[in-house]
C-alpha positions as CSV (number, residue, x, y, z in Angstrom):
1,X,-17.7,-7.0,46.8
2,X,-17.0,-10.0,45.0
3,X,-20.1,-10.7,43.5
4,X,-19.6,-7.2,41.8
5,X,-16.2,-7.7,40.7
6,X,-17.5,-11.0,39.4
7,X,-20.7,-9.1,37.3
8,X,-17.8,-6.7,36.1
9,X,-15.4,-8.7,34.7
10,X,-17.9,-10.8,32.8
11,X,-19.4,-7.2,31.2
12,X,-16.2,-6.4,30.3
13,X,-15.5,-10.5,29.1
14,X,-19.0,-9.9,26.8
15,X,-17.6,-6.9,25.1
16,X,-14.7,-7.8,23.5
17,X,-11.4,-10.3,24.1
18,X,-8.2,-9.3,25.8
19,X,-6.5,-9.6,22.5
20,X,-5.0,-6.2,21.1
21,X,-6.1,-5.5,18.3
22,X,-3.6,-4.8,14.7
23,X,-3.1,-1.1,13.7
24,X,-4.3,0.1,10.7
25,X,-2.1,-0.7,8.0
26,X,0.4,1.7,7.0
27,X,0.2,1.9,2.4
28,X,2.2,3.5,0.3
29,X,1.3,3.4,-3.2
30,X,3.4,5.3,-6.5
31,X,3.0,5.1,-10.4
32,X,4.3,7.1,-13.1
33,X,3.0,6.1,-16.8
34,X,3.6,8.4,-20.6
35,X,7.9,8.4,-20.5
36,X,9.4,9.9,-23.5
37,X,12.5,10.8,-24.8
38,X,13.0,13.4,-27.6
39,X,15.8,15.0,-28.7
40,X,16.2,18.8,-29.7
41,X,19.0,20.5,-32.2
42,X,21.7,22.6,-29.6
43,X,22.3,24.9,-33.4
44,X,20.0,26.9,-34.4
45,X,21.2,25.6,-37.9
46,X,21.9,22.3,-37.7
47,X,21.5,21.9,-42.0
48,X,24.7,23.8,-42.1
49,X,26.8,22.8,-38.5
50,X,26.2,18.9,-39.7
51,X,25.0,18.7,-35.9
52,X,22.1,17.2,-36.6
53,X,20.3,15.4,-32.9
54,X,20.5,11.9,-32.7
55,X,20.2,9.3,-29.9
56,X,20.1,5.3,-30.8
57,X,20.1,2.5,-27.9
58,X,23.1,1.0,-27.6
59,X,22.4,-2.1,-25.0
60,X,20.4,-4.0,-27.5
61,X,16.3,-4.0,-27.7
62,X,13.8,-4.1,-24.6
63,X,16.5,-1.5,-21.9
64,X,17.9,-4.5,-20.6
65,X,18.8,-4.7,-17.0
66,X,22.4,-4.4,-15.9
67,X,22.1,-5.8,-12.8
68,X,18.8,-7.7,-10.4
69,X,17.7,-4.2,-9.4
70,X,13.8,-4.6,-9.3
71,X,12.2,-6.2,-6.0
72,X,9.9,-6.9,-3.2
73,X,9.9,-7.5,-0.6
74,X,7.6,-8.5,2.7
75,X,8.8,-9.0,6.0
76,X,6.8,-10.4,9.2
77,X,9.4,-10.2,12.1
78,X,7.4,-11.6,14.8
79,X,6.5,-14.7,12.5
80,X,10.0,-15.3,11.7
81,X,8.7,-15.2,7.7
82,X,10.3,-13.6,4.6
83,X,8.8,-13.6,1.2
84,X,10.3,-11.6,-1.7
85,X,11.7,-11.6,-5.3
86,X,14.5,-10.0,-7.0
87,X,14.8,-10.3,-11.1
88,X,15.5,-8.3,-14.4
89,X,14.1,-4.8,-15.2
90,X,10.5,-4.7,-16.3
91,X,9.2,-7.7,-15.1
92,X,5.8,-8.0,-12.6
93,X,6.9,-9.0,-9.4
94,X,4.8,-9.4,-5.8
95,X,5.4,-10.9,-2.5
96,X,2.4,-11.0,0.3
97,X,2.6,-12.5,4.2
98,X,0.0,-13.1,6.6
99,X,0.3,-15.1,9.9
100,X,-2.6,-14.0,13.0
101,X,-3.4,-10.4,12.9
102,X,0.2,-9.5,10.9
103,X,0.6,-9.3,7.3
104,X,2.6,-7.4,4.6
105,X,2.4,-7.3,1.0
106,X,4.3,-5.2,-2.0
107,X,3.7,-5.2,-5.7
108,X,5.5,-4.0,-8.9
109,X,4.3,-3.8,-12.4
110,X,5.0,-2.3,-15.8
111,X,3.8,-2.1,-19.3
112,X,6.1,-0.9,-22.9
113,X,9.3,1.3,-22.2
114,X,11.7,1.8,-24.7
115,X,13.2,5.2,-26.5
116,X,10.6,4.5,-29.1
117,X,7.4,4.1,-26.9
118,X,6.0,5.3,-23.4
119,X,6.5,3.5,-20.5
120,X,4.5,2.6,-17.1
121,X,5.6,1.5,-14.1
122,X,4.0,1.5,-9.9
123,X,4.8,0.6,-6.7
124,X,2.7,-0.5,-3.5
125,X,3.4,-1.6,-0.2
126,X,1.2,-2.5,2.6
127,X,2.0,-3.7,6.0
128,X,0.3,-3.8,9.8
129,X,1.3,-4.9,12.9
130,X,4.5,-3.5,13.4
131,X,5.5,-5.6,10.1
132,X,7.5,-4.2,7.0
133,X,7.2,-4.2,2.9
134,X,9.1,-2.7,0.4
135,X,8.5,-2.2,-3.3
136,X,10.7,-1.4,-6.0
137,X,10.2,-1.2,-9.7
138,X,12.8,0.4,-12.2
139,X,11.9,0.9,-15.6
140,X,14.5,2.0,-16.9
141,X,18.2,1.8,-16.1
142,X,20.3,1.5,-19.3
143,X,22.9,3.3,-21.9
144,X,22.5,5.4,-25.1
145,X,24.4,6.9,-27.7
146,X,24.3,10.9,-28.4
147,X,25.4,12.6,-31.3
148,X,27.5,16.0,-30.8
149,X,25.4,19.9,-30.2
150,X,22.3,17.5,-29.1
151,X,20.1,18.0,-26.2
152,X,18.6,15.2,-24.4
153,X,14.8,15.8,-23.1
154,X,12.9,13.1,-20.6
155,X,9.5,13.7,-19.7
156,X,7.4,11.1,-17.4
157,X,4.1,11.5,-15.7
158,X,3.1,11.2,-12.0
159,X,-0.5,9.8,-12.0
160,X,-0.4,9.1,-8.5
161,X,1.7,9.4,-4.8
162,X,0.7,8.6,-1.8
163,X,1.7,7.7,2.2
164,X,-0.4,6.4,4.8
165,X,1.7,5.8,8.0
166,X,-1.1,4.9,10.5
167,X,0.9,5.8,13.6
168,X,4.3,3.7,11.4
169,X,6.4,5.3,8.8
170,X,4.9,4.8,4.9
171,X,7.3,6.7,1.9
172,X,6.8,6.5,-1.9
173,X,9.1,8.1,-4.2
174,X,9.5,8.2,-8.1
175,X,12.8,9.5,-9.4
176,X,14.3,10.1,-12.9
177,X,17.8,10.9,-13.7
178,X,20.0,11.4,-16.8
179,X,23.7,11.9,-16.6
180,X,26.5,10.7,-18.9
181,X,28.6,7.7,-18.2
182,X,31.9,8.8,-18.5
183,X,32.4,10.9,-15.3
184,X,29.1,11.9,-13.4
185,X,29.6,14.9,-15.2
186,X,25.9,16.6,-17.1
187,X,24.3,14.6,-13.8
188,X,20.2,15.6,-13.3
189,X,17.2,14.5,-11.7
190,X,13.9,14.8,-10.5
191,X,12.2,13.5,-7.6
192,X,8.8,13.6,-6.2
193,X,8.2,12.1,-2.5
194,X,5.7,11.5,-0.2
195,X,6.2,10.6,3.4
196,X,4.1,10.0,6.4
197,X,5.9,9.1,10.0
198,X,5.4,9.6,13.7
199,X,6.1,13.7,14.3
200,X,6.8,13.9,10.3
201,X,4.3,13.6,7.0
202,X,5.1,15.3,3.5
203,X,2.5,15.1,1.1
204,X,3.7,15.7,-2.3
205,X,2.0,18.8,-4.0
206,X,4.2,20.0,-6.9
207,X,4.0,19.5,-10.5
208,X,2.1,16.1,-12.2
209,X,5.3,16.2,-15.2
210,X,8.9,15.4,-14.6
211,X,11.3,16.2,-16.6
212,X,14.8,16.8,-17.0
213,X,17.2,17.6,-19.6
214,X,21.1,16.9,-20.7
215,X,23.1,18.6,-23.3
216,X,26.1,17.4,-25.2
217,X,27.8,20.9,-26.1
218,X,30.7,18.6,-28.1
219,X,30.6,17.8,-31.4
220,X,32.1,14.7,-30.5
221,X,29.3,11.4,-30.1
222,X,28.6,10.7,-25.7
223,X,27.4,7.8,-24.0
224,X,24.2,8.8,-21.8
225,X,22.4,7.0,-18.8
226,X,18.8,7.3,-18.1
227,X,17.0,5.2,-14.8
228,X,13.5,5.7,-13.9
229,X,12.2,4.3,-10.9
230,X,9.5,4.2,-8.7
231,X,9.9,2.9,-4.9
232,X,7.5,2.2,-1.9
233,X,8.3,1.3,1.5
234,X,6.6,0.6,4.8
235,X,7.1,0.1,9.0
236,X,3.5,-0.6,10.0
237,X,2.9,0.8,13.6
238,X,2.5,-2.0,16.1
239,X,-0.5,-2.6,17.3
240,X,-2.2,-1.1,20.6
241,X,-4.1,-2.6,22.8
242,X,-8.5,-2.1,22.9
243,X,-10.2,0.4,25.1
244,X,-12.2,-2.7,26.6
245,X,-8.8,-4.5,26.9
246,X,-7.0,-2.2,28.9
247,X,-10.6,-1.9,31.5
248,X,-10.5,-5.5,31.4
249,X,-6.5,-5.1,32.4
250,X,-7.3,-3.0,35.1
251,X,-10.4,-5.3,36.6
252,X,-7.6,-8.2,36.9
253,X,-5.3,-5.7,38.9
254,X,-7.9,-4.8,41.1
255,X,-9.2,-8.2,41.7
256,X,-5.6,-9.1,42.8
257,X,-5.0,-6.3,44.9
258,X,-8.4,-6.9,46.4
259,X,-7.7,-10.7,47.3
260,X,-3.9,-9.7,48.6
261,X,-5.7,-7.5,51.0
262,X,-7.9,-10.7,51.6
């Protein structure tokens, strides 16, 4: 009896470690490229109203960031490590971790964006054993002046969206919005969202274009808001151990039992 317990174990030993192996690594991945903003008459006859559209920048050149609102972040708890950055709109940003058989990384990146030219922007997050990353790029967050009887049109397009959970939770969104400063008031937006998580996945089917719209009915000039962003976050799954392990698990019980009975 112990010689076969003996020629067992070592099988077992030949085929793989007792280590448990990492989970596949939950991704989450979102990037929105061709923004524009155009402007349309509210009168039918603007020559004769006056009301001609008009909409100027009024935060000086480049959208400037109001506030540190674009980030990554990666995250390995068991590790005890953190790595991230936090900085100004429109700015390349990326943080990666690794330590054993955990590691996290997130990315953000951007190209032009202004009311004069298109804008690109994407997020990615990847993470695996039980570890977390987060991604967050906004493109635009800024204020602009709207003449009176003018509608405000943005446009943007989805190129891709995607959400691999891998037994965690993975969730990419991109959202645009467009309201006026003074009170909430003319608030709208559009979102598109994928998610994938234990019991729960959404995969994003509708429409490639976004687009929403604003009108200032008033022939009196408004301030306007526009922010554009896309986001990616991540809770990799922890890892489970191998088929061979979990034999090998329950050779050791067996041998113990068997020399307790000894």
């Amino acid at each position: 009896m112990r010689q076969a317990l003996f020629a067992a174990l070592t099988l077992v030993l030949g085929m793989t470690s007792p280590a448990a192996h990492a989970a596949e690594a939950a991704t989450a991945q979102v990037s929105i490229s061709n923004v524009v903003v155009s402007t349309v008459a509210l009168d039918a006859e603007p020559w004769i109203t006056g009301a001609w559209p008009w909409l100027v920048q009024n935060t000086g050149p480049g959208w400037p960031a109001t506030g540190e609102s674009t980030g990554v972040t990666a995250q390995l708890t068991d590790a005890d490590l953190l790595d991230g950055e936090q900085g100004w709109l429109g700015t390349n940003r990326q943080a990666a971790l690794a330590h054993g058989l955990s590691s996290a990384s997130a990315s953000v990146s951007f190209t032009g964006g202004d009311l004069s030219s298109a804008g690109a922007a994407s997020s990615f997050a990847s993470a695996s054993n039980g570890e977390v990353a987060t991604a967050t790029a906004r493109l635009w967050d800024a204020a602009f002046m709207v003449g009176g009887r003018t509608r405000v049109v943005v446009t943007m397009t989805l190129d891709s969206l995607s959400a691999a959970g891998q037994g965690g939770t993975a969730m990419a969104l991109a959202t645009l919005g467009l309201w006026q400063n003074s009170n909430g008031a003319g608030f709208v937006n559009a979102e598109a969202q994928a998610i994938d998580a234990p019991g729960f996945s959404f995969a994003y089917t509708g429409p490639s274009t976004l687009s929403v719209s604003w009108d200032n009915p008033s022939t009196d000039t408004a301030v306007a808001r526009i922010t554009l962003l896309t986001s990616a976050q991540v809770l990799s799954a922890a890892p489970v151990p191998e088929p061979a392990s979990a034999v090998l698990l329950a050779l050791g019980l067996a041998a113990l039992a068997w020399r307790r009975r000894r």
